[in-house]
N, C-alpha and C positions, 0 to 999 in steps of 0.2 A: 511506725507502729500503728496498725489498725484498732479502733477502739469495735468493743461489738456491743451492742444489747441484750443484756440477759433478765428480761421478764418476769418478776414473783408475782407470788398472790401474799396476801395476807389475811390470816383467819383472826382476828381480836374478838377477843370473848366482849360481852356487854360493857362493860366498864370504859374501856378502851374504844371503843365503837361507840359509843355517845360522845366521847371528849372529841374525837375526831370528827364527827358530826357539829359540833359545837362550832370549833374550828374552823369547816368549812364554811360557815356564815357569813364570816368577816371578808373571808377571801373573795367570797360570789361578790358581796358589794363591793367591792375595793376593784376588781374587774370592773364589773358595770361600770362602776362612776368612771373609771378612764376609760370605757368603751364609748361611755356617752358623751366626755369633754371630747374626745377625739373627732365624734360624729359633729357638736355643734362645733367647733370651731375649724372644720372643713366645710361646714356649710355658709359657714359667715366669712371664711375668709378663701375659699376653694384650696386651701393648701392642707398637707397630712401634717399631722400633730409628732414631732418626732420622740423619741423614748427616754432622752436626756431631759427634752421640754419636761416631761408627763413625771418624771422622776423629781422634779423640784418642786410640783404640785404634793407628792406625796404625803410631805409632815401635815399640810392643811386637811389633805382627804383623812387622814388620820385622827384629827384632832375634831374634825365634824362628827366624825366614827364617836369618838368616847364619849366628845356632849350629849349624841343622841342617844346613849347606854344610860346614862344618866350618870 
């Protein structure tokens, strides 16, 4: 069975389009911080960071997140 991709848009009036905006905040930092553990600890140890490793970092990247929300 072949899977296909089928493409929407989505139109959210204001209400909905702020909250999702919201949202995406957490998500850009939480990227970054594993873009950047991955850069330094390729740099200090020449080897890639794999995504099991980077997934058990996750509750601490998270709990940094909240401290810094206050």
């Amino acid at each position: 069975m072949r899977h296909r991709n089928v493409p929407y848009r989505l139109y959210p009036n204001m209400a909905p389009a702020e909250r999702l905006l919201e949202m995406r905040g957490p998500h850009q930092r939480l990227y970054n911080t594993a873009l950047e553990e991955g850069m330094r600890i390729y740099q200090e140890t020449g080897e890639g960071l794999s995504f099991a490793a980077q997934r058990q970092d996750l509750p601490q990247w998270r709990t940094g997140a909240r401290a810094l929300r206050g």
